[in-house]
C-alpha positions as CSV (number, residue, x, y, z in Angstrom):
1,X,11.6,2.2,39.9
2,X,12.5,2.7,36.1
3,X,10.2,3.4,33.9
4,X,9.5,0.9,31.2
5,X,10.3,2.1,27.6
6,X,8.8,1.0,24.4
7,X,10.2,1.4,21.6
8,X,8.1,1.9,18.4
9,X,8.8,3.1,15.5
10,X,7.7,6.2,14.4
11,X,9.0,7.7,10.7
12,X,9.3,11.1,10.4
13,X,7.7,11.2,7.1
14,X,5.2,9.3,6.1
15,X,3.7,8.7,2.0
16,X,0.5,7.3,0.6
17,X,0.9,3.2,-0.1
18,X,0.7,4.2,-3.5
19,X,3.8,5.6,-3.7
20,X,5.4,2.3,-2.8
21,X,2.8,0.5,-4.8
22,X,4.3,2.9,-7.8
23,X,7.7,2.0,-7.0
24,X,6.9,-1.8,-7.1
25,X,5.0,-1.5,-10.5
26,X,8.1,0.1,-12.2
27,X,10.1,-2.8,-10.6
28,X,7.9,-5.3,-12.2
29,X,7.3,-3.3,-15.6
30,X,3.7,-3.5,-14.9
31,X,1.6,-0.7,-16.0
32,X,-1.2,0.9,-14.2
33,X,-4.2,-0.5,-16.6
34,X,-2.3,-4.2,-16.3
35,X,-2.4,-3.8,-12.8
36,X,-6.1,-3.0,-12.4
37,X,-7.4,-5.5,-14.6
38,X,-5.3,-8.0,-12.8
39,X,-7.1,-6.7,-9.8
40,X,-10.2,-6.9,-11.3
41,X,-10.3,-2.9,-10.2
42,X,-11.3,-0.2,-12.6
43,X,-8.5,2.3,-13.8
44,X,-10.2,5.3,-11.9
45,X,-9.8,3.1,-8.3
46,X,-6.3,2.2,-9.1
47,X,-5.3,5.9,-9.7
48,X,-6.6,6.7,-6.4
49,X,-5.0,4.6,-4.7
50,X,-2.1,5.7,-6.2
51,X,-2.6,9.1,-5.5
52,X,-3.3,8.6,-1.8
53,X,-6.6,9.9,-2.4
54,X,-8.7,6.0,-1.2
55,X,-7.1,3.8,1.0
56,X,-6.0,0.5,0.7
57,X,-8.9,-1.9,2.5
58,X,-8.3,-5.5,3.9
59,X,-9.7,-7.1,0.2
60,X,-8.1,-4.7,-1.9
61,X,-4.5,-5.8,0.2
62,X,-5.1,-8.9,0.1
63,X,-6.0,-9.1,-3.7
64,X,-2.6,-6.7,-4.4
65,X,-1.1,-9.9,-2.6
66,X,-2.2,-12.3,-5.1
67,X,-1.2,-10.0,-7.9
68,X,1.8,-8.6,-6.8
69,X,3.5,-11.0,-4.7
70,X,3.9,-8.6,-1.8
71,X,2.2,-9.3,1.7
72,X,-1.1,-8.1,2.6
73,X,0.2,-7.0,6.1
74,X,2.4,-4.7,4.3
75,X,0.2,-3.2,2.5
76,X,-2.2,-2.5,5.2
77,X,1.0,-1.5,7.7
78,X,1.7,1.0,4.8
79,X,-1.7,2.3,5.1
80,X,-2.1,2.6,8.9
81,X,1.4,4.3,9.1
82,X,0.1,7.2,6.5
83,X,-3.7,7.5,7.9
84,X,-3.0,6.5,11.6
């Protein structure tokens, strides 16, 4: 009998969701301090997130959502991948 094979995937590298979320702030020309107060985050949260150090949390994906446009699921895929 064959064994069954799953495939999942499984980067080699992984990065902290705030690289990406760095990478989609450029894109939108939105600076750090714009983004947190659109977040209704403090500047001090927002750098650590974007320094890997915290980690992205259901509300704080879902609230990127509303401010950035990009799905929550993303984010917390993102985040899962890197602490997993």
């Amino acid at each position: 009998m064959a064994q069954e094979r799953k495939n999942k995937y499984a980067p080699d590298m992984v990065f902290p969701p705030g690289e990406t979320l760095k990478e989609v702030l450029g894109a939108m020309g939105m600076s750090e301090a714009e983004f947190a107060e659109r977040m209704g985050a403090g500047n001090k949260e927002i750098n650590s997130i974007l320094q890997g150090d915290a980690p992205v949390t259901e509300d704080l994906a879902l609230r990127m959502e509303r401010v950035l446009g990009v799905p929550a699921s993303f984010w917390k895929n993102l985040e899962q991948q890197y602490r997993g």
